[in-house]
GUBA-796356 format. One line per field, with one value per residue (C-alpha): residue number from 1; residue in three letters; x, y, z. Coordinates in nm, 4 decimals, m for minus. Layout:
nr: (NUM;...)
rest: (ala;...)
x: (X;...)
y: (Y;...)
z: (Z;...)
REM end
This chain:
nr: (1;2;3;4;5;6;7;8;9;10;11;12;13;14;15;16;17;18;19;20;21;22;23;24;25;26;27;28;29;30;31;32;33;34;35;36;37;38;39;40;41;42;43;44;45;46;47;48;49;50;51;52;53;54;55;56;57;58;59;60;61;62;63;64;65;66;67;68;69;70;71;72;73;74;75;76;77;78;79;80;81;82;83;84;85;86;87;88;89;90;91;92;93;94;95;96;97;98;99;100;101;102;103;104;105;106;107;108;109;110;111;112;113;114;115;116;117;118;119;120;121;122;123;124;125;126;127;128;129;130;131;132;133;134;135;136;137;138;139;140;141;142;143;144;145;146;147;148;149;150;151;152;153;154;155;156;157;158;159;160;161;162;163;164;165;166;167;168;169;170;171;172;173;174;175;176;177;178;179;180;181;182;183;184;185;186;187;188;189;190;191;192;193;194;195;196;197;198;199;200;201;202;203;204;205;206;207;208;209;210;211;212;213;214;215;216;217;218;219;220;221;222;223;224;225;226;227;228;229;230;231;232;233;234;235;236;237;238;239;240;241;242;243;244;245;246;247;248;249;250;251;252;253;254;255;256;257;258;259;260;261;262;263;264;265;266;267;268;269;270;271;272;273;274;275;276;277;278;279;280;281;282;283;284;285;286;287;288;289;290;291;292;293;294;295;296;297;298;299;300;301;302;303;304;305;306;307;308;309;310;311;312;313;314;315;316;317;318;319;320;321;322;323;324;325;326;327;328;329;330;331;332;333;334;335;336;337;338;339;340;341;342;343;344;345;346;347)
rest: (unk;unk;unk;unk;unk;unk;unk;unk;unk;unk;unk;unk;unk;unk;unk;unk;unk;unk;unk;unk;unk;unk;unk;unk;unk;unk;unk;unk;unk;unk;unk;unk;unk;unk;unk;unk;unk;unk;unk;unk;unk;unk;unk;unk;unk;unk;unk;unk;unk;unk;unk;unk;unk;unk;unk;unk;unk;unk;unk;unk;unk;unk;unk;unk;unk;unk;unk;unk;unk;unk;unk;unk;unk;unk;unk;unk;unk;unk;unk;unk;unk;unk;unk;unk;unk;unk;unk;unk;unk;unk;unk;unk;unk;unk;unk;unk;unk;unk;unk;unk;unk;unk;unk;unk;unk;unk;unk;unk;unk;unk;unk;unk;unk;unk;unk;unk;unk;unk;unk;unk;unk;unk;unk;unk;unk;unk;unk;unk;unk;unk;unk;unk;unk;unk;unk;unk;unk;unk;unk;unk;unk;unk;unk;unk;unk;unk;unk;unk;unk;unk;unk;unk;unk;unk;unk;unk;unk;unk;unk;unk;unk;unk;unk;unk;unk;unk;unk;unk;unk;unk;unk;unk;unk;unk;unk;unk;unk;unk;unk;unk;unk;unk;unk;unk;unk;unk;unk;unk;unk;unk;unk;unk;unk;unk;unk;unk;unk;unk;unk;unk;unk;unk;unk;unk;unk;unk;unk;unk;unk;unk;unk;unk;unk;unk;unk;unk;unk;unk;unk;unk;unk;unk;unk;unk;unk;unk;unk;unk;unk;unk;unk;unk;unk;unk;unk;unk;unk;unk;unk;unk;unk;unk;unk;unk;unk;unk;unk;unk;unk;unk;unk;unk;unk;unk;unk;unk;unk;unk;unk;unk;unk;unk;unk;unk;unk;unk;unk;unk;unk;unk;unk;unk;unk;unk;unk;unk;unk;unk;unk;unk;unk;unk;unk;unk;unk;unk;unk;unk;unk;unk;unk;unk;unk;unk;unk;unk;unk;unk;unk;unk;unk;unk;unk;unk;unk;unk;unk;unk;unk;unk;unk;unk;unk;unk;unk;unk;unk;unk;unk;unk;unk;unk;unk;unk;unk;unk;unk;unk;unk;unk;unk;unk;unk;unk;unk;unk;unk;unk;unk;unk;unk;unk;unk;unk;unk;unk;unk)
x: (0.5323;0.1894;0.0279;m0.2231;m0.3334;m0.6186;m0.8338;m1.0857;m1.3650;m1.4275;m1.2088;m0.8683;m0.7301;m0.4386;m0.2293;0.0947;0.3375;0.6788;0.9684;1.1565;1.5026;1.7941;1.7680;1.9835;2.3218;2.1151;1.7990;1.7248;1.4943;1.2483;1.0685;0.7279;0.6428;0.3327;0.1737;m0.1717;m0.4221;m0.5035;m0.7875;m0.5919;m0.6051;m1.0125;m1.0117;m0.8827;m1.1095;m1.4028;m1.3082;m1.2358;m0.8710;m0.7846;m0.5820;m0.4675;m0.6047;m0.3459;m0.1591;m0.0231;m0.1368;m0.0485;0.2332;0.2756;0.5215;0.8094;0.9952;1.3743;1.5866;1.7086;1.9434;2.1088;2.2616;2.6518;2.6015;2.4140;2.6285;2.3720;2.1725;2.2886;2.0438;1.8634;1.7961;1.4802;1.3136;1.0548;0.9641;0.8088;0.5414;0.7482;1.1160;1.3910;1.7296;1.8407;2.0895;1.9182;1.8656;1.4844;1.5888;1.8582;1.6171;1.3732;1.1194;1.1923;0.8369;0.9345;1.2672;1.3258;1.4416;1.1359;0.8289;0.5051;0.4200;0.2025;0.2614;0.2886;0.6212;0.6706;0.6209;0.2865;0.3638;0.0907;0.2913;0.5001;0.8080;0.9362;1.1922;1.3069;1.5018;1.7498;1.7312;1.9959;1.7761;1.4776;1.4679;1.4845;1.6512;1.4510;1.5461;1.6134;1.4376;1.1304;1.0497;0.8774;0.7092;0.3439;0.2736;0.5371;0.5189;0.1821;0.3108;0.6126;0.4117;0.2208;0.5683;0.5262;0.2508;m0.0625;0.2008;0.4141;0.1291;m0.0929;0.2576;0.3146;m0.0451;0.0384;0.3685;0.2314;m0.0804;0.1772;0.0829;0.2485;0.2627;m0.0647;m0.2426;m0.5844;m0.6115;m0.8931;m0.8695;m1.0825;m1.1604;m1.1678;m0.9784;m0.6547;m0.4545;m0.6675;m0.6378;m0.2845;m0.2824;m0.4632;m0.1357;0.0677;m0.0676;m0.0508;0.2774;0.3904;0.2265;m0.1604;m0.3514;m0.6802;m0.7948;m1.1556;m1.1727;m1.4721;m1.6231;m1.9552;m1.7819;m1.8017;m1.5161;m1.3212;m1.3851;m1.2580;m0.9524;m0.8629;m0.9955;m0.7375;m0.4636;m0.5421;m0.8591;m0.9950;m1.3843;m1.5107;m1.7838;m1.9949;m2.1586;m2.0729;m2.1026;m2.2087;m2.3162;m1.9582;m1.8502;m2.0882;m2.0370;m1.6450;m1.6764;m1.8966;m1.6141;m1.3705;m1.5518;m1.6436;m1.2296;m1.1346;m0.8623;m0.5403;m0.4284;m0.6770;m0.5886;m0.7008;m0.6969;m1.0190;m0.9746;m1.3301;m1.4596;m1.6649;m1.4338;m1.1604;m1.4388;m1.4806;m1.1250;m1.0682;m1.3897;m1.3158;m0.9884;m0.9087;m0.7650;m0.4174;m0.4306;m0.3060;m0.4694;m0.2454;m0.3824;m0.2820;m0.6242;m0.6245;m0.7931;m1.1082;m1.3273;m1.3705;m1.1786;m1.1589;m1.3255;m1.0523;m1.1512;m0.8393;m1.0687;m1.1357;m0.7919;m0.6848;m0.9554;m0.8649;m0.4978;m0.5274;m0.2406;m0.2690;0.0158;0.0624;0.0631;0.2197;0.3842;0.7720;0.7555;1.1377;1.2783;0.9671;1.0214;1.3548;1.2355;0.8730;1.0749;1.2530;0.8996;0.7568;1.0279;1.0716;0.6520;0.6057;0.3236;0.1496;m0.0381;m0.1319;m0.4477;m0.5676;m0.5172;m0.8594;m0.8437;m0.5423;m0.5901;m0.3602;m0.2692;m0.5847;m0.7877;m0.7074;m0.9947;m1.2406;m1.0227;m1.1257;m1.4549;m1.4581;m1.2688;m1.5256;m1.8293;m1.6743;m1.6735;m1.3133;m1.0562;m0.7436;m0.6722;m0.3111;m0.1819;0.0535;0.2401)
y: (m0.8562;m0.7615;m0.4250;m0.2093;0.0190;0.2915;0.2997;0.5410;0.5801;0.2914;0.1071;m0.1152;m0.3360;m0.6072;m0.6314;m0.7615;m0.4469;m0.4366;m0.5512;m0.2225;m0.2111;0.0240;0.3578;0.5222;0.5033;0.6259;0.3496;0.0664;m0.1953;m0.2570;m0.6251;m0.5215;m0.6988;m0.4909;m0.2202;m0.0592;0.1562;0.5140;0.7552;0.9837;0.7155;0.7110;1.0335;0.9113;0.5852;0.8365;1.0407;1.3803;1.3447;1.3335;0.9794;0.8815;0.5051;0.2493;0.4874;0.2782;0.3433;0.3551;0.5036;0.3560;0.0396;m0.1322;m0.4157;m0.5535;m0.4004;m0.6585;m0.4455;m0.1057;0.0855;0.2179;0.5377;0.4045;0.3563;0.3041;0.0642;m0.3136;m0.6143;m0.7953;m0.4548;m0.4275;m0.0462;0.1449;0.4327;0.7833;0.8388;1.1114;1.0388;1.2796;1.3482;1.3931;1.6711;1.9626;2.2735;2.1558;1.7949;1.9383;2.1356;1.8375;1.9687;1.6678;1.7243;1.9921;1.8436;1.9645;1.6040;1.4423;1.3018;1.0870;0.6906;0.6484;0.9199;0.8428;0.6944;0.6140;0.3142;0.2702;0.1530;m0.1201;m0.3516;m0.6245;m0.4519;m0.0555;0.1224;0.4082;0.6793;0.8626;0.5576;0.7152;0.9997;0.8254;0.5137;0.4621;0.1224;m0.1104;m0.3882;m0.7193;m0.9733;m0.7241;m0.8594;m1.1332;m0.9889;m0.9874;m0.8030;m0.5173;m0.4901;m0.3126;m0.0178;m0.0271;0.0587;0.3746;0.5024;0.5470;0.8127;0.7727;0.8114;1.0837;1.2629;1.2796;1.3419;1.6194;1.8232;1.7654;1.9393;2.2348;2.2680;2.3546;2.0039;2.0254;1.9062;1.9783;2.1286;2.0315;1.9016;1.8646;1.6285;1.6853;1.3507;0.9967;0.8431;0.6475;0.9927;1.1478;0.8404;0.8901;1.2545;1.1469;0.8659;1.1684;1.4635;1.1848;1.1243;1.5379;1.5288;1.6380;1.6182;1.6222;1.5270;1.5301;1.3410;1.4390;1.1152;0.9420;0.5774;0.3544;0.1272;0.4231;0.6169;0.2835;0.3262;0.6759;0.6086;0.3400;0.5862;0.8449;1.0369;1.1776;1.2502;1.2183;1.4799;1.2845;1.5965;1.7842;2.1663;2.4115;2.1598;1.9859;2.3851;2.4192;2.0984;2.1602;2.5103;2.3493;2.0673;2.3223;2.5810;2.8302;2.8453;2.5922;2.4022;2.5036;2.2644;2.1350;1.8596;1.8839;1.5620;1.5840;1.8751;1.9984;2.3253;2.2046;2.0679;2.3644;2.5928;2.3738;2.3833;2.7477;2.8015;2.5384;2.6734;2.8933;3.2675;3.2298;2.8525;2.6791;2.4543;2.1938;2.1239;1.7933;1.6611;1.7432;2.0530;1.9798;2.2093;2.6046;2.8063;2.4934;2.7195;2.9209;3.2195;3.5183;3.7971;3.4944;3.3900;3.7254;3.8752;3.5564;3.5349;3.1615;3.0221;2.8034;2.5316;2.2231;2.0819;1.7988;1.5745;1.6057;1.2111;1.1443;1.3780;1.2221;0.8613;0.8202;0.9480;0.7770;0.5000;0.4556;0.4628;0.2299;m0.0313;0.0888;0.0300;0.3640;0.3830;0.1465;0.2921;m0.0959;m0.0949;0.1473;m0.1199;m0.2976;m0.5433;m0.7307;m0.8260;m1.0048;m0.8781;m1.0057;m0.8383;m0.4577;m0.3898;m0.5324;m0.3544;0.0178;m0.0704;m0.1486;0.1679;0.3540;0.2029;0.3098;m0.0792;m0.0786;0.1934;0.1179;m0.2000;m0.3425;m0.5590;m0.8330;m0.9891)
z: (m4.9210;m4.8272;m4.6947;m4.6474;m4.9064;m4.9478;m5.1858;m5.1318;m4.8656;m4.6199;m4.8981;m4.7004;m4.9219;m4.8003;m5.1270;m5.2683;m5.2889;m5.3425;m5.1093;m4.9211;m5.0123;m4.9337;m5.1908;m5.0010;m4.8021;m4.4478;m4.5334;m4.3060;m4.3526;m4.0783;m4.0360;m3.8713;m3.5623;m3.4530;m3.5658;m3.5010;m3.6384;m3.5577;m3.4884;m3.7421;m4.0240;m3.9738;m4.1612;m4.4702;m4.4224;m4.3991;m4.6865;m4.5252;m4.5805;m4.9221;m5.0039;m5.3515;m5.4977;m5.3949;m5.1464;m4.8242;m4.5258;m4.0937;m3.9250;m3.6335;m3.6107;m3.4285;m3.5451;m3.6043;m3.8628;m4.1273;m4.3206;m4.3153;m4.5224;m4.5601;m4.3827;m4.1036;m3.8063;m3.5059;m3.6070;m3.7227;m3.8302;m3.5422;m3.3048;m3.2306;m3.2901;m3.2767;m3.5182;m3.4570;m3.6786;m3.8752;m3.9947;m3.9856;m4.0250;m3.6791;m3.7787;m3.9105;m3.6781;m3.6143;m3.5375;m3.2824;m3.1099;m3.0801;m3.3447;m3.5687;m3.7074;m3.9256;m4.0437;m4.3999;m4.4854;m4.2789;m4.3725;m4.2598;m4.3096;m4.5534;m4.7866;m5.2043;m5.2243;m4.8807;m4.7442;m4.4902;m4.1705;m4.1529;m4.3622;m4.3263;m4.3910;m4.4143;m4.5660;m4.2573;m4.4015;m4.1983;m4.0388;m3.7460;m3.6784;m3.6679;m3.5440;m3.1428;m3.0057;m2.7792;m2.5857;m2.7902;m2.5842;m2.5498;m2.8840;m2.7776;m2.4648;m2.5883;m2.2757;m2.2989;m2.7023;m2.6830;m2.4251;m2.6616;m2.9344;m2.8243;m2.8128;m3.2093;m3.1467;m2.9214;m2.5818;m2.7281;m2.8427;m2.5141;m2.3680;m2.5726;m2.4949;m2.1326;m2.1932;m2.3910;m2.1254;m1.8633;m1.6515;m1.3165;m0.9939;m0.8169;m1.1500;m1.2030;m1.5554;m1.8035;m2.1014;m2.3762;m2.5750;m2.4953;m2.7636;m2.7232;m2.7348;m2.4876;m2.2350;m2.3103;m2.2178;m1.8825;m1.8292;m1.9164;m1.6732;m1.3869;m1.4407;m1.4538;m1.1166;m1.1473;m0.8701;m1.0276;m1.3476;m1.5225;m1.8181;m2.0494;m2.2073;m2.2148;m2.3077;m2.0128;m2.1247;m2.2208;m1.8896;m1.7106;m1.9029;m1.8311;m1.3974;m1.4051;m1.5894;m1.3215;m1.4067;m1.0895;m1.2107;m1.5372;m1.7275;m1.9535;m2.1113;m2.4251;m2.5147;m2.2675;m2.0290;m2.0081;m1.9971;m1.6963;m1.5202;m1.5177;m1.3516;m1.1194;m1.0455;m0.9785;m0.7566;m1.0867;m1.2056;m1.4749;m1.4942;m1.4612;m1.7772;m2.0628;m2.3119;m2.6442;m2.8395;m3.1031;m3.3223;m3.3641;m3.3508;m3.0194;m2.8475;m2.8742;m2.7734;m2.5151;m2.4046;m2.3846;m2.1951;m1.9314;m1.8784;m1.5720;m1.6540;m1.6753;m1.7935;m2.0794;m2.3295;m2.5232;m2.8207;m3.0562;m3.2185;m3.5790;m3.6714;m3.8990;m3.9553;m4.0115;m3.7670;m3.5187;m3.2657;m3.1206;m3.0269;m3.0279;m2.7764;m2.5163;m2.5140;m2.4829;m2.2056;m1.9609;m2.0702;m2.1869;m2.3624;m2.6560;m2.7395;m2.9377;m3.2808;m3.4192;m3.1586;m3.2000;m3.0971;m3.1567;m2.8950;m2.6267;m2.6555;m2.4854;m2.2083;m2.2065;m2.2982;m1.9664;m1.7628;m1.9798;m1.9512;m1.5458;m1.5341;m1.4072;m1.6767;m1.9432;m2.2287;m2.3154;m2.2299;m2.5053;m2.6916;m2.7072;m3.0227;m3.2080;m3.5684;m3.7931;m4.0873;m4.3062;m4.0267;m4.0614;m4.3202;m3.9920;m3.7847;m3.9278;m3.9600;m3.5643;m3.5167;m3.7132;m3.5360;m3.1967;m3.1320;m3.0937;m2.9287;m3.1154;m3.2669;m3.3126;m3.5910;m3.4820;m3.7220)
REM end
């Protein structure tokens, strides 16, 4: 079959790789039917993440299982799935409290051994923990498959900052970052009921996006002026809820200081970067509450799941560019450039 594979900076390869096959009893098999790229995977295309030569690559994938193994029992060739970008066991004492990230068992896409999700074909241990089941004939809805897709990660995640910012009804929310998890987080604080929400982001296209996902204003500055203009937005207090989704040092000191005293900042970019700008006496003086991390996206998706399909929200449009296959190596490069948002693969 044929994949992609790293092999060093700015360096995607499509390759001939093995076939996935069932190593053990609680494997399936997954034929991919779309899969995308993300902002995370730009890090290892830069070079800041470490990769090794020839290591797959992408995480985020849905397709139809073609074979299971013996112990599987929820899963049988033809459903249609979608993964979380981690797998798990689905029994352990993190998986049962919905913290399948830091299953003992678990593990990420991509990582040596595994199997990359931007591929033709996966291997899904724990296949009964991790795997969620989708609607059969929403395999060939080209126009639903997208939404379905930023299940995997990009939804959960910006789901899962509005959740640990405290986002409730009639909060006003500030989201940090305009990338397809940040848009995301703006879908997500309108659905928990935000009545105002300033975007910060200086991309017109990407500022259309997050308007039509429920942004109320949008603050095109950076640093101290994005600091200033926010406190000017909301009569000198903050926000009651801030979104993280970049991982900088600037933009989490921009998050705590635009928060309100007594707010809550919900952080899921990936910290890069020194310290990543928290700072302990701020949070403490103004008694701001920091929350996030990894997005557990396995215990999210059933429930984003049933909006999605209901079209109470669509996370679609952060999808800007479909490739196939032979077009992922153009499809990082766009990503890098800022041409492109997120790019999908369809297979």
């Amino acid at each position: 079959m044929r994949a992609t594979v790293i092999h060093g900076p700015h360096d995607i390869r499509i390759e001939e790789v093995p076939d996935p096959r069932i190593q053990q009893p609680s494997d399936a098999v997954v034929r991919v039917v779309s899969a995308c790229i993300c902002g995370s995977d730009l890090w290892a295309y830069r070079g800041v993440a470490a990769r090794v030569p020839g290591q797959r690559i992408g995480h985020e994938f849905l397709g139809v299982v073609e074979e299971t193994g013996s112990a599987v029992t929820g899963f049988a060739p033809g459903d249609f799935v979608v993964a979380p970008f981690v797998w798990s066991d689905g029994t352990c004492e993190h998986c049962r409290e919905g913290l399948q990230t830091s299953c003992p068992h678990g593990g990420f896409w991509g990582e040596v051994g595994s199997d990359g999700g931007q591929g033709e074909a996966v291997r899904v241990p724990y296949a009964d923990g991790t795997l969620v089941r989708l609607p059969r004939d929403a395999a060939g809805d080209e126009a639903l498959v997208p939404a379905l897709l930023a299940l995997s990660d990009v939804l959960s995640t910006g789901h899962h900052a509005a959740v640990s910012a405290r986002v409730r009804p009639g909060a006003t929310v500030a989201v940090v970052g305009d990338g397809a998890v940040g848009l995301c987080g703006v879908l997500a604080a309108r659905r928990l009921g935000a009545e105002r929400i300033i975007t910060l982001g200086r991309h017109r296209a990407r500022t259309d996006i997050a308007r039509s996902f429920g942004a109320t204003d949008v603050v095109a500055e950076r640093g101290e002026a994005a600091i200033e203009a926010i406190r000017e937005l909301t009569g000198g207090q903050g926000a009651h809820a801030v979104l993280e989704a970049v991982g900088t040092e600037e933009s989490m000191r921009t998050a705590l200081s635009i928060a309100r005293d007594g707010g809550a900042v919900g952080y899921v970019g990936v910290p890069h970067g020194g310290s990543a700008g928290v700072d302990i006496s701020q949070m403490f003086n103004r008694n701001i509450t920091l929350a996030g991390g990894v997005a557990p996206a396995r215990a999210y998706i059933p429930e984003l799941l049933t909006d999605v399909l209901a079209g109470v929200i669509d996370p679609a449009p952060v999808f800007d560019r479909t490739v196939g296959l032979d077009g992922v190596p153009d499809g990082y490069r766009a990503m890098d450039d800022r041409s492109a948002l997120k790019v999908r693969i369809a297979f």
